[in-house]
ZAPA-281998 format. One line per 2 residues: number of its first residue (from 1); their letters; for each residue x, y, z of N, C-alpha, C, O. Coordinates in nm, 3 decimals, decimal comma. Each point is the difference from the previous one (the first is absolute). Layout:
N
NUM	A	X:Y:Z:X:Y:Z:X:Y:Z:X:Y:Z | ...
//
This chain:
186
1	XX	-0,371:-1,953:4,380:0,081:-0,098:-0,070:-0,055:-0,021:-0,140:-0,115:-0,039:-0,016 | 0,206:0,070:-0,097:-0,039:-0,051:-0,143:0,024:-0,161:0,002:0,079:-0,058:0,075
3	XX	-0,145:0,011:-0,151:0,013:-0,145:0,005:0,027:-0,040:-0,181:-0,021:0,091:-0,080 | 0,056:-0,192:0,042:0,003:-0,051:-0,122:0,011:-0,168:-0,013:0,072:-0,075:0,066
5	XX	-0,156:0,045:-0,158:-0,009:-0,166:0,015:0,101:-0,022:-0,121:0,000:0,067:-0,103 | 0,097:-0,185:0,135:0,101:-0,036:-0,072:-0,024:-0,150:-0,041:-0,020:-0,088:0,083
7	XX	0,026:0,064:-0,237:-0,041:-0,115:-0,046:0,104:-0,050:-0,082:0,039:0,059:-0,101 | 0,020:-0,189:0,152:0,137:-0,007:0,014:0,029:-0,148:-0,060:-0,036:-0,103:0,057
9	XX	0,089:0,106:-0,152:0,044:-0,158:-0,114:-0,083:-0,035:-0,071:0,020:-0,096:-0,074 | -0,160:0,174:0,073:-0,118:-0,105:-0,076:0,031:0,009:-0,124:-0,069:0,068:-0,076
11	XX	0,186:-0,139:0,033:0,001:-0,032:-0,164:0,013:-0,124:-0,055:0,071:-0,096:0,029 | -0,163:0,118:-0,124:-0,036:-0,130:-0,052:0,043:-0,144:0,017:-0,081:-0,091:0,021
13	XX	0,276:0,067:-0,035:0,039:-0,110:0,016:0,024:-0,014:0,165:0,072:-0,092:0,040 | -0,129:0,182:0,052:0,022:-0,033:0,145:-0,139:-0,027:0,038:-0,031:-0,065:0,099
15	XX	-0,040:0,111:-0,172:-0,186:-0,083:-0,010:-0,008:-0,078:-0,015:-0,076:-0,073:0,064 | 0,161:0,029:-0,171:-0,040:-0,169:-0,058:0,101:-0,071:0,058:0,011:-0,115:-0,045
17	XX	0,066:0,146:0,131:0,073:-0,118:0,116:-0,062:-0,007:0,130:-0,016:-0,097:0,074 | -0,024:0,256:-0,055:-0,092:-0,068:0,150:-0,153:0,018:0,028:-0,050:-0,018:0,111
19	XX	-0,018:0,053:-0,220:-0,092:0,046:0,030:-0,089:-0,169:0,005:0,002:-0,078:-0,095 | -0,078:0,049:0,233:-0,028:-0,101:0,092:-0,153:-0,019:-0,045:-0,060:-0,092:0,055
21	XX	-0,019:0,184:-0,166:-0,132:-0,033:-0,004:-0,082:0,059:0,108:-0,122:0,004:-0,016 | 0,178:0,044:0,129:-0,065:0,079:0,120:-0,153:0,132:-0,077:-0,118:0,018:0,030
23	XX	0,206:0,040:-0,128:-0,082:0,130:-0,031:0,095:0,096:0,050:-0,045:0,099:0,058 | 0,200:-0,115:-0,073:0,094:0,130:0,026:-0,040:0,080:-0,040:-0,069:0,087:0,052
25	XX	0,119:-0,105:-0,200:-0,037:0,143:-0,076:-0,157:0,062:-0,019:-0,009:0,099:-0,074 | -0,044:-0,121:0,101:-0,123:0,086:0,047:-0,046:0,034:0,123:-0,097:0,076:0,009
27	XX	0,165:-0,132:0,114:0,013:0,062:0,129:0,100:0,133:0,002:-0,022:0,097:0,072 | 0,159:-0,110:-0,180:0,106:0,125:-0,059:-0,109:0,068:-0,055:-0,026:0,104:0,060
29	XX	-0,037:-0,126:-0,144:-0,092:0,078:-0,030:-0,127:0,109:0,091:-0,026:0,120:-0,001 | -0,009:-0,198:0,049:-0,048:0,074:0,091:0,045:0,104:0,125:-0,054:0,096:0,056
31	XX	0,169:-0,161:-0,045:0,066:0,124:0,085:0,052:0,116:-0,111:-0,024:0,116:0,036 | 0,076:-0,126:-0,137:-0,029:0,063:-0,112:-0,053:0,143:-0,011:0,044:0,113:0,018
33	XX	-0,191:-0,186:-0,068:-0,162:0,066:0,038:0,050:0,087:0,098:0,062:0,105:-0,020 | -0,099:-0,164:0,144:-0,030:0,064:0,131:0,114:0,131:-0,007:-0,018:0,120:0,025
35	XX	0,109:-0,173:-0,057:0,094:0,147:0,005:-0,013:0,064:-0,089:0,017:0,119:0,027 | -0,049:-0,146:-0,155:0,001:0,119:-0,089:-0,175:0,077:0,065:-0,023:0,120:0,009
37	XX	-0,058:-0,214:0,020:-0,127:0,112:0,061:0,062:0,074:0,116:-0,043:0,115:0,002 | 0,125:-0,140:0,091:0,012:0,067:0,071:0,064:0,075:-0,017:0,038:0,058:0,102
39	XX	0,012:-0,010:-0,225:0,132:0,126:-0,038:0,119:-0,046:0,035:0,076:0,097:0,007 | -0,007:-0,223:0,025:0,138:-0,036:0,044:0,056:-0,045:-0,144:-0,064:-0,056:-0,090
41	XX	0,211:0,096:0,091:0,025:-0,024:-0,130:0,066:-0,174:0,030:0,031:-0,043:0,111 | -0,024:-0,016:-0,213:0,029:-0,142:-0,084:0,139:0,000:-0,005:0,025:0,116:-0,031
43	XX	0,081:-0,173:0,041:0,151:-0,027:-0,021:0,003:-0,081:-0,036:-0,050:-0,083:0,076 | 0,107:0,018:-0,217:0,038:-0,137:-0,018:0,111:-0,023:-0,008:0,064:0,073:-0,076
45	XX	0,022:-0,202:0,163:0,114:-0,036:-0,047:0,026:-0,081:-0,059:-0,062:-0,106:0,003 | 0,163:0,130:-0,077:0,061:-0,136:-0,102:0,133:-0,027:0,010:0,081:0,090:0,022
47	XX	-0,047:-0,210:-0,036:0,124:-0,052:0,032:0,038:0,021:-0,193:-0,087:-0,007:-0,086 | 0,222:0,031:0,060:0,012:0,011:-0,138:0,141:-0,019:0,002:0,041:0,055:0,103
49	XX	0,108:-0,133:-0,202:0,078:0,024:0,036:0,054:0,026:-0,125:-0,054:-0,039:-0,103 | 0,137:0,089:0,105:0,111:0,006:-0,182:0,024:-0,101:-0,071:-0,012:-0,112:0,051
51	XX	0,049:0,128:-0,181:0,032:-0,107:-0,039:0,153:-0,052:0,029:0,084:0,088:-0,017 | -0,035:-0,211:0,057:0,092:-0,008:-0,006:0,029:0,038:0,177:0,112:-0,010:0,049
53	XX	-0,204:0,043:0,011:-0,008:-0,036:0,114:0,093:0,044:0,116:0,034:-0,074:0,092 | 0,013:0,240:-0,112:0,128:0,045:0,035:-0,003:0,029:0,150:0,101:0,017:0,069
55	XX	-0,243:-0,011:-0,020:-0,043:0,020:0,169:0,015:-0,090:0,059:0,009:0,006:0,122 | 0,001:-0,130:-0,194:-0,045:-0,129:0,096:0,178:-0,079:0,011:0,082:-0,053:-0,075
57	XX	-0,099:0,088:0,210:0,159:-0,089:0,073:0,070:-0,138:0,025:-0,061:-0,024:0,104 | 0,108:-0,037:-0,113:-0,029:-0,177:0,023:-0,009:-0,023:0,165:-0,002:-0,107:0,062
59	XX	-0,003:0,228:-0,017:-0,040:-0,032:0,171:-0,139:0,000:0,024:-0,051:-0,051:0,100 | -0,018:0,114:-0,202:-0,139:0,017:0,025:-0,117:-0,120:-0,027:-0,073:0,005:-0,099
61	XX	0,064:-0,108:0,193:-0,029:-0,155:-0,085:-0,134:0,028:-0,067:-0,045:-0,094:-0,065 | -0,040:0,225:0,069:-0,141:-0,036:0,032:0,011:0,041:-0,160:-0,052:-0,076:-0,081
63	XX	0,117:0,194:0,035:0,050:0,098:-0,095:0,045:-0,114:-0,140:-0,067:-0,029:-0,099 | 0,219:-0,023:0,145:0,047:-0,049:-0,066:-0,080:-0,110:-0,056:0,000:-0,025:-0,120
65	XX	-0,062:-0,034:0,197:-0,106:-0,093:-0,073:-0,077:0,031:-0,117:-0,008:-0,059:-0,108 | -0,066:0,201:0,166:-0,083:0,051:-0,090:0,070:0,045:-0,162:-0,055:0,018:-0,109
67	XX	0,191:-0,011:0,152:0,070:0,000:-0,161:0,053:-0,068:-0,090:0,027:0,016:-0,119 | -0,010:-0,124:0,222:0,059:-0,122:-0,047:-0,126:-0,049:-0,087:0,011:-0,029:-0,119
69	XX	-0,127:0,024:0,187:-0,117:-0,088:-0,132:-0,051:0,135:-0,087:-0,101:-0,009:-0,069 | 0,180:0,144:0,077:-0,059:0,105:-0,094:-0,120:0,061:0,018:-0,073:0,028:-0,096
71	XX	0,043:-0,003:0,216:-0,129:0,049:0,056:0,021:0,139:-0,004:0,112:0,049:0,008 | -0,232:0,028:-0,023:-0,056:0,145:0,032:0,132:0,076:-0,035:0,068:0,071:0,075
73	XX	-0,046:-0,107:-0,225:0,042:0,120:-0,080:-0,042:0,141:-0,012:-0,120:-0,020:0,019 | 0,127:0,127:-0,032:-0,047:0,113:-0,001:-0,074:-0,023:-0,165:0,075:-0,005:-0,097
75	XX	-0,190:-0,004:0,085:-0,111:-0,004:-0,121:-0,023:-0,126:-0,075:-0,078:0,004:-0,095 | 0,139:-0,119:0,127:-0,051:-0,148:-0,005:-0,131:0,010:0,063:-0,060:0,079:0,073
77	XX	0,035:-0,221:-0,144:-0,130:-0,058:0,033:-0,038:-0,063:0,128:0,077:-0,088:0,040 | -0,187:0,117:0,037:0,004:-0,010:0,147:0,024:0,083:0,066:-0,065:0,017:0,103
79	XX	0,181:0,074:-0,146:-0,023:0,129:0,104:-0,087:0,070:0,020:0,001:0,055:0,110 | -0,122:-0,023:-0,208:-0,084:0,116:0,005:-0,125:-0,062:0,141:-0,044:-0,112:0,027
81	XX	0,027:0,228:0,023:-0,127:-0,053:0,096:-0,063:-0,007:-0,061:0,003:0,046:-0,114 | -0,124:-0,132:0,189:-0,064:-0,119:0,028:-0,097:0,097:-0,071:-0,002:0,109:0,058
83	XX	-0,097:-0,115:-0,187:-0,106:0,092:-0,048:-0,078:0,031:0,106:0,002:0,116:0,041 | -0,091:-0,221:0,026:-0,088:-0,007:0,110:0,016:0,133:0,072:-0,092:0,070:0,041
85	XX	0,233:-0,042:-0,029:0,015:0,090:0,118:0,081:0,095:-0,064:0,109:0,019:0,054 | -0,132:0,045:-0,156:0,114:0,053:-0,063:-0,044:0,142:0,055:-0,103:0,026:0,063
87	XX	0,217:0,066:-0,104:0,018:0,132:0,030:-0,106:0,065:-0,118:-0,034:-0,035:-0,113 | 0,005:0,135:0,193:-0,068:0,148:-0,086:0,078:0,092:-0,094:0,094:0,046:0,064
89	XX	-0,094:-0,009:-0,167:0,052:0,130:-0,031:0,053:0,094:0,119:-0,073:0,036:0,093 | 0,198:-0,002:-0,106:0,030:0,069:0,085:0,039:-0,005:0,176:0,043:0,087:0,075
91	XX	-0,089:-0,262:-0,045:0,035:-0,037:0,104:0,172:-0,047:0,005:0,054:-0,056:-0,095 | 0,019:0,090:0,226:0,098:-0,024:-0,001:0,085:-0,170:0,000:-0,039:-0,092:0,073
93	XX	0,119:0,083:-0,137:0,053:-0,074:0,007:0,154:-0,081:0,041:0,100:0,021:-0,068 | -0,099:-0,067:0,126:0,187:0,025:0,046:0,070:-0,143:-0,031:-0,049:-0,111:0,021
95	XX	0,183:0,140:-0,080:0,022:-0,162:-0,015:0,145:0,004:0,095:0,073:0,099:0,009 | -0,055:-0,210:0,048:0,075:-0,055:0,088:0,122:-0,089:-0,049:-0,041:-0,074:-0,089
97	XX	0,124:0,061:0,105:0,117:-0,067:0,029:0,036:-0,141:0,123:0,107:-0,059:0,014 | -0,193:0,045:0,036:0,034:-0,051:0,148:-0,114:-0,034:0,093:-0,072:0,100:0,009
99	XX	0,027:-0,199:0,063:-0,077:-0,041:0,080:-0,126:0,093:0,002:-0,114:-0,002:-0,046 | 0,204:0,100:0,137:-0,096:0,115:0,065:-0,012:0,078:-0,104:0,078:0,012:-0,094
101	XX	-0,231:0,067:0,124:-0,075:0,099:-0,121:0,141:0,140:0,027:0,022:0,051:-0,110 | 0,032:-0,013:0,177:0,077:0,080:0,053:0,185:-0,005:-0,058:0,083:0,091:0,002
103	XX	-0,072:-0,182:-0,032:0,139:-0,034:-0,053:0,015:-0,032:-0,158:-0,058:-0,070:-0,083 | 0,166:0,157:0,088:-0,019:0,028:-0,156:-0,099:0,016:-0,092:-0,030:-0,067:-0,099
105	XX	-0,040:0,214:0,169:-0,112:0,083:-0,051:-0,034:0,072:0,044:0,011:-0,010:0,122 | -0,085:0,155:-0,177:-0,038:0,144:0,053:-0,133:-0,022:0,078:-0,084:0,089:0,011
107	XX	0,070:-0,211:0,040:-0,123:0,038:0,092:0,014:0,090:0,125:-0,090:0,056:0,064 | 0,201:-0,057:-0,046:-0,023:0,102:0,169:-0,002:0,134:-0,066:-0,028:0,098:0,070
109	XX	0,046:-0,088:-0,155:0,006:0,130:-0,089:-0,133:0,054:-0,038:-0,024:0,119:0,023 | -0,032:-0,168:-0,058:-0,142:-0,020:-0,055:-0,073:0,005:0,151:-0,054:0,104:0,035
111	XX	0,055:-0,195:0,034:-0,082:0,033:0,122:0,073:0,131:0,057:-0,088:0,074:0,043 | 0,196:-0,025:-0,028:0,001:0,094:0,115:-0,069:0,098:-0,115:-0,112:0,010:0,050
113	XX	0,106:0,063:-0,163:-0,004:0,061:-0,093:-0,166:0,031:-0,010:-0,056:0,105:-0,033 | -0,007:-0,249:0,076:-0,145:0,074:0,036:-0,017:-0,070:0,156:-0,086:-0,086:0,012
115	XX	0,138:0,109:0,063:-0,003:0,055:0,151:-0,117:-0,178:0,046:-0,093:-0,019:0,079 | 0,146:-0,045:-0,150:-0,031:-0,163:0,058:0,099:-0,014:0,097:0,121:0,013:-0,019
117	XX	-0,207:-0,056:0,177:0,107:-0,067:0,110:-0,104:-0,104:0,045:-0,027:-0,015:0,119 | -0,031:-0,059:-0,218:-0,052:-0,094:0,057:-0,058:-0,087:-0,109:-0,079:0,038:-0,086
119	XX	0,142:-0,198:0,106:-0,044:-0,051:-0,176:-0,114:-0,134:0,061:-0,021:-0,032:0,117 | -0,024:-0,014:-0,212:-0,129:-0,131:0,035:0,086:-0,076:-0,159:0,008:0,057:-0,109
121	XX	0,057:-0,217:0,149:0,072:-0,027:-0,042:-0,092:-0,134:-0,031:-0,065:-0,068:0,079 | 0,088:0,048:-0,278:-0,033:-0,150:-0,034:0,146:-0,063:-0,079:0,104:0,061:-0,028
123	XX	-0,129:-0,160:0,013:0,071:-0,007:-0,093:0,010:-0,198:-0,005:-0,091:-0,061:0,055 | 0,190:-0,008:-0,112:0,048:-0,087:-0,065:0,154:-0,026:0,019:0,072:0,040:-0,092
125	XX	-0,022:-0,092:0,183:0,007:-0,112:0,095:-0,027:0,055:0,099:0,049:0,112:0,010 | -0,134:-0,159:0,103:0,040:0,063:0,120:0,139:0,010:0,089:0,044:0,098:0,060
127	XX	-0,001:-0,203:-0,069:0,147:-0,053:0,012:0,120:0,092:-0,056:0,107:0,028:0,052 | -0,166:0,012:-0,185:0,118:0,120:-0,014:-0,050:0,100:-0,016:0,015:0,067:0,102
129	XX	-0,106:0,019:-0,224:0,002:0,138:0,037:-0,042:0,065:0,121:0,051:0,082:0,077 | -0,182:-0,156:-0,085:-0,051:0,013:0,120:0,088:0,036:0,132:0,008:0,105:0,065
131	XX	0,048:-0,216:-0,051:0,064:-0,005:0,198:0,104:0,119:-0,079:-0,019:0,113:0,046 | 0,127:-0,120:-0,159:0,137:0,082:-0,032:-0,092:0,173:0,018:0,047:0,105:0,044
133	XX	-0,165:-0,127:-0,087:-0,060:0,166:-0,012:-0,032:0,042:0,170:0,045:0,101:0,053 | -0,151:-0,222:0,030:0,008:0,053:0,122:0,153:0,039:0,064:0,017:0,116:0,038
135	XX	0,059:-0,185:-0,030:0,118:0,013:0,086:0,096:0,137:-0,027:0,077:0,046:0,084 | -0,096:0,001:-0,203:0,050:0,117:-0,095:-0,060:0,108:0,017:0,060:0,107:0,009
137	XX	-0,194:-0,120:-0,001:-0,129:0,127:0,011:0,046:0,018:0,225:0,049:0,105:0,042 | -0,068:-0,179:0,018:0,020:0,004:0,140:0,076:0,059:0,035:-0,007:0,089:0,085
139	XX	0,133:-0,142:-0,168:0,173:0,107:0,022:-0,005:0,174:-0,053:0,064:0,103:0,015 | -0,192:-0,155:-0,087:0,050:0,183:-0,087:-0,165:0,061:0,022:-0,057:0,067:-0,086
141	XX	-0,008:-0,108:0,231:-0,099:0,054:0,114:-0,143:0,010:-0,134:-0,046:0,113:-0,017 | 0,020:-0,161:-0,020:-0,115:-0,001:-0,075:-0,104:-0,108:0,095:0,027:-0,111:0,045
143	XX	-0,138:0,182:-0,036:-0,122:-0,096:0,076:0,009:-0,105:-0,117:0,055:0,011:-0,109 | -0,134:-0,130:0,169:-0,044:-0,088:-0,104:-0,096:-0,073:0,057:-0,005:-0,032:0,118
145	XX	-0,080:0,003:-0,210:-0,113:-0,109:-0,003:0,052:-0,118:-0,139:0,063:0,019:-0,103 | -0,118:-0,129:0,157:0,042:-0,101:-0,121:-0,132:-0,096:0,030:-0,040:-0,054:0,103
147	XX	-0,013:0,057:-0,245:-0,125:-0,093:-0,044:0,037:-0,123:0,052:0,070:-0,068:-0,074 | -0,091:0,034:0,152:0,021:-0,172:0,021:-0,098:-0,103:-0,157:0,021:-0,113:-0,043
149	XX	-0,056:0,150:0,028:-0,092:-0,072:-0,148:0,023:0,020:-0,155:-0,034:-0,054:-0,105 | 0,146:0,207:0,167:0,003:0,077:-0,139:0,126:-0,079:-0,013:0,053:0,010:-0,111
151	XX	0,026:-0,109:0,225:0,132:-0,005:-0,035:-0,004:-0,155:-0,065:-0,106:-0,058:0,024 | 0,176:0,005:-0,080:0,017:-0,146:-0,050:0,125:-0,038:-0,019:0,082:0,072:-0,057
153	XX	-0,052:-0,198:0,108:0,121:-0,064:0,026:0,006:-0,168:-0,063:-0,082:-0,079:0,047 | 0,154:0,043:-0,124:0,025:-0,156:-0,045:-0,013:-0,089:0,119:-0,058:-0,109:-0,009
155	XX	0,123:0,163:0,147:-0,055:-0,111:0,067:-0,047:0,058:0,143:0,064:0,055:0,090 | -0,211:-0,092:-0,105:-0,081:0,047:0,098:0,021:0,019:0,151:-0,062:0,086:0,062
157	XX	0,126:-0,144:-0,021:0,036:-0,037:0,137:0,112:0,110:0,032:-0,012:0,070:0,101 | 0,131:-0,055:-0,197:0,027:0,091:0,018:-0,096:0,188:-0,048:0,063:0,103:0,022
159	XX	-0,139:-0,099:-0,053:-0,040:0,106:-0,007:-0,125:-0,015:0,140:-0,064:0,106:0,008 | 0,047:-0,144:0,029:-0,111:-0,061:0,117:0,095:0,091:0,146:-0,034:0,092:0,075
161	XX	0,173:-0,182:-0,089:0,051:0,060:0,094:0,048:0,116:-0,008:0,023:0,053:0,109 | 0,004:0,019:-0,220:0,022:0,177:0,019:-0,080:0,073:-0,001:0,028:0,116:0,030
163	XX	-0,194:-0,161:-0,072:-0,069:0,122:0,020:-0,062:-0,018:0,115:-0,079:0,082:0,047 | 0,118:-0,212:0,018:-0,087:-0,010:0,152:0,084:-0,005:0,162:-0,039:-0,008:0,116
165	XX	0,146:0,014:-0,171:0,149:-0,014:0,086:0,091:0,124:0,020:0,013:0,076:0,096 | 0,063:-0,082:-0,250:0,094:0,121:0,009:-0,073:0,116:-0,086:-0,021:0,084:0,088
167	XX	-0,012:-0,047:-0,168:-0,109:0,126:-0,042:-0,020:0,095:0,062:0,042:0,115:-0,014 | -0,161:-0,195:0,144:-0,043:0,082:0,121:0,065:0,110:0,076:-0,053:0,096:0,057
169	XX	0,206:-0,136:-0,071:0,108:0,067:0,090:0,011:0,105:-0,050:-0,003:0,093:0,082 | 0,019:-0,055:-0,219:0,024:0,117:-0,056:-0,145:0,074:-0,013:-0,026:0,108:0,053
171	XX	-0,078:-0,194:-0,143:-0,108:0,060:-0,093:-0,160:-0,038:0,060:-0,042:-0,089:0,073 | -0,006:0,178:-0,127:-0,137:-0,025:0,047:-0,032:-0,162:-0,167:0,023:-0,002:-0,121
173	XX	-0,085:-0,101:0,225:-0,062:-0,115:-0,095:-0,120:-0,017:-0,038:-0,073:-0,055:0,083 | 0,020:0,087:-0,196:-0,120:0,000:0,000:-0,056:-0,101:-0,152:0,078:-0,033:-0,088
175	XX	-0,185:0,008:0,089:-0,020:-0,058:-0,167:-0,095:0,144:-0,089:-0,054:0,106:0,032 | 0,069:-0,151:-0,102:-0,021:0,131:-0,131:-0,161:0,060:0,048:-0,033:0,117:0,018
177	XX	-0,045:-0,236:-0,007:-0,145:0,041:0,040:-0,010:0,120:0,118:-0,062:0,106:-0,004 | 0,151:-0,167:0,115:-0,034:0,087:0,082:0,112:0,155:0,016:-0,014:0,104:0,063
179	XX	0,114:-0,152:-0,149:0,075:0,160:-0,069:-0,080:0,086:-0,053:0,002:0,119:0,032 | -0,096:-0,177:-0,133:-0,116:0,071:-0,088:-0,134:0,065:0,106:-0,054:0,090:-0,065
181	XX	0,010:-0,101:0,153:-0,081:0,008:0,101:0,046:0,128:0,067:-0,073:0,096:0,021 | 0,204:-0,105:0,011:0,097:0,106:0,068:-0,045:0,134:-0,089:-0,069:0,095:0,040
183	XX	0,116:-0,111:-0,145:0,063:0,123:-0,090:-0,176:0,066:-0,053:-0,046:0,114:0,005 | -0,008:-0,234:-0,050:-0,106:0,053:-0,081:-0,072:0,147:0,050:0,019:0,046:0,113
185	XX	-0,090:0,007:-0,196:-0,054:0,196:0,064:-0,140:-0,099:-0,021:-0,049:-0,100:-0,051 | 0,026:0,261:0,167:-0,172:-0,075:-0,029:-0,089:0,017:-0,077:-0,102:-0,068:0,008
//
């Protein structure tokens, strides 16, 4: 099994709404690390939308919101990830349309293309990319592991209950420390 760790919303203005003081972004970081030592490649997703907002439907409440106050324009301010955790030269990047890292974007493209069937998933909400990426990756048979630590959610309780409730069902749950333990060579 190829594996690839997918690092998913960390941009800036989704940092500075939920980031809780925990030490997210340097636990993202460290799973990071751990994968680039272990030779697994890095995926980042980004949510990005047009201007003028031609994807987003008035059925879509989560969407339409996000356009209504003018959020995550494609090259506005706030979209760019989070420096902390930013991409490498040459690391891939995919931007999204829609909840899931998978909708409206060439990621399945990109993973089947280097023979990834198995992703280790962070990201920013847990509530949406997160759960929209597990439920998407499950249907279209990709293993998964999901950082329970790497993930962060506005409200805790709900992220409490998906990585300790519904998660399990699909994905292996683990926190970043002991993901890093797994992979590391000796």
């Amino acid at each position: 099994m190829s594996s690839a760790l997918l690092v998913m919303d960390v941009q800036q203005a989704i940092v500075d709404l939920a980031d809780d003081g925990s030490g997210y972004l340097s636990r993202v970081r460290s799973a990071i690390d751990g994968a680039r030592a272990a030779d697994l490649p890095v995926i980042y997703v980004v949510i990005a939308l047009r201007p003028g907002f031609p994807e987003v439907g008035t059925r879509n409440k989560p969407l339409a919101a996000i356009a209504q106050a003018g959020l995550f324009v494609e090259g506005a301010p706030g979209t760019e990830i989070h420096p902390e955790v930013a991409p490498r030269p040459g690391d891939v990047v995919v931007t999204k349309r829609r909840a899931s890292a998978f909708s409206g974007s060439d990621l399945d493209v990109v993973l089947r293309a280097r023979g990834i069937d198995r992703l280790v998933l962070t990201g920013i909400a847990t509530s949406a990319v997160v759960l929209s990426t597990v439920c998407q990756a499950n249907d279209l048979d990709f293993g998964l592991t999901v950082l329970s630590d790497g993930c962060l959610d506005l409200d805790p309780e709900v992220h409490r209950v998906l990585v300790e409730r519904l998660f399990p069902q699909w994905a292996d749950v683990v926190t970043v420390d002991e993901w890093c333990r797994t992979i590391a060579r000796p």
